[in-house]
Each structure stands twice: as structure tokens, then as C-alpha cells.
C-alpha positions in Angstrom: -7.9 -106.3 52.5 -8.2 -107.4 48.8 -6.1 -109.7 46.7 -4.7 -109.9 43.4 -1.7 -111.9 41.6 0.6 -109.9 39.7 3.1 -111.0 37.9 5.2 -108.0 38.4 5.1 -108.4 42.1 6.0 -112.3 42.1 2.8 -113.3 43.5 -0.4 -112.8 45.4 -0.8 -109.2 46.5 -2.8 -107.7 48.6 -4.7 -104.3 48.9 -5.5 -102.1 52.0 -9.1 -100.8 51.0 -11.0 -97.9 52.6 -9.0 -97.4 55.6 -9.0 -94.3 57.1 -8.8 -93.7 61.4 -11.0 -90.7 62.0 -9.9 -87.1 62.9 -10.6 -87.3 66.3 -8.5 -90.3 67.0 -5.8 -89.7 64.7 -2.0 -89.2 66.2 -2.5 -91.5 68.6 -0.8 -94.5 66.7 -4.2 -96.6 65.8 -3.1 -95.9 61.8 0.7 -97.2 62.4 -0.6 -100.4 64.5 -3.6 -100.9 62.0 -1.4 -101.0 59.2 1.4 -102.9 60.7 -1.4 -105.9 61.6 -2.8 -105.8 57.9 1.1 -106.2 56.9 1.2 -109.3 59.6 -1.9 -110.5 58.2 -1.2 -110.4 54.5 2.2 -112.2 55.3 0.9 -114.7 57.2 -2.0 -115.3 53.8 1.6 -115.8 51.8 1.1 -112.7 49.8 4.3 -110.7 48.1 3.5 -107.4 48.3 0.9 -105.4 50.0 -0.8 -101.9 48.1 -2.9 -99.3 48.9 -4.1 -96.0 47.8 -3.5 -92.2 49.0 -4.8 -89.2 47.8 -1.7 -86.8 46.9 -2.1 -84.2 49.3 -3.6 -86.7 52.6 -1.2 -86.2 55.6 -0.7 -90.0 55.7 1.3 -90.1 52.9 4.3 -89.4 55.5 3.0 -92.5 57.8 2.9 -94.8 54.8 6.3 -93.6 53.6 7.3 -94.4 57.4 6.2 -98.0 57.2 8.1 -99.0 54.3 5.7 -97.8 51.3 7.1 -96.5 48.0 6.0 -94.1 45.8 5.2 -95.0 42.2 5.7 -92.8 39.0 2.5 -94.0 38.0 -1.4 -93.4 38.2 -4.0 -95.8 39.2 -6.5 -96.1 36.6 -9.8 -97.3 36.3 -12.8 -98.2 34.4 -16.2 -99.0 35.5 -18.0 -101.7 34.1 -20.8 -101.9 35.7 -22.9 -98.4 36.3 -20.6 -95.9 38.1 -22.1 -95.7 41.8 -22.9 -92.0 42.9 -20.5 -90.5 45.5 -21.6 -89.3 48.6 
């Protein structure tokens, strides 16, 4: 996880960064007990709110939905200060 302080969101936030359970374990529950200990976590730290980020088409959209995450009308924008590093 990562944090932030928003003023919108009444506080520290937090961000779920990266994660991603791979194919060959996936539908076993790792993703919903994963995220539900980063939510335990991040309200133990005294954060408000807790982000993260999902490709529109990824299948875990649904999961995330299922755990209590909402959907924003919005896009998450970015700009790269230092040298943008290559994708692999």
C-alpha cells in the first residue's frame, strides 16, 4: 500500500498498488482475503478511504465491486516528471 491525504476523502488514504494473484491461482479466494487484509491494515494505520486501480475490462472489477468498491465517473490521470520508465 501507498498513502495520500485528500481532502475530499477526510483524511489519509491509502492505495492498493500492483496487486494482481496470478492466473493459476486465481478463484480460489487469495484476491478476496488479500484485499480484505490490506482493508484491515489500512484501518488499523487510521486511514479514511482505501483506492486502487483496474483496468476497464479486468475480470476483477466484479470482485472489487463485491468488496465494497465504487466506481468513479472519472479518469486517473497522470504526468511523469521524471523520464517515463519503458514498459515491459
Amino acid at each position: 500500500m501507498a498513502f495520500d491525504y485528500s481532502l475530499e476523502y477526510r483524511g489519509r488514504g491509502a492505495w492498493i498498488d500492483e496487486f494482481f494473484v496470478r492466473r493459476t491461482h486465481r478463484g480460489r479466494g487469495i484476491g478476496t482475503r488479500a484485499i480484505e487484509f490490506f482493508v484491515q491494515q489500512a484501518k488499523e494505520l487510521g486511514v479514511a478511504v482505501v483506492h486502487l486501480e483496474v483496468n476497464h475490462a479486468n475480470p476483477a472489477t466484479e470482485l472489487y465491486r463485491r468488496l465494497g468498491f465504487e466506481d468513479h465517473q472519472r479518469y486517473l490521470m497522470t504526468k511523469w516528471v521524471i523520464e517515463k520508465p519503458e514498459v515491459r
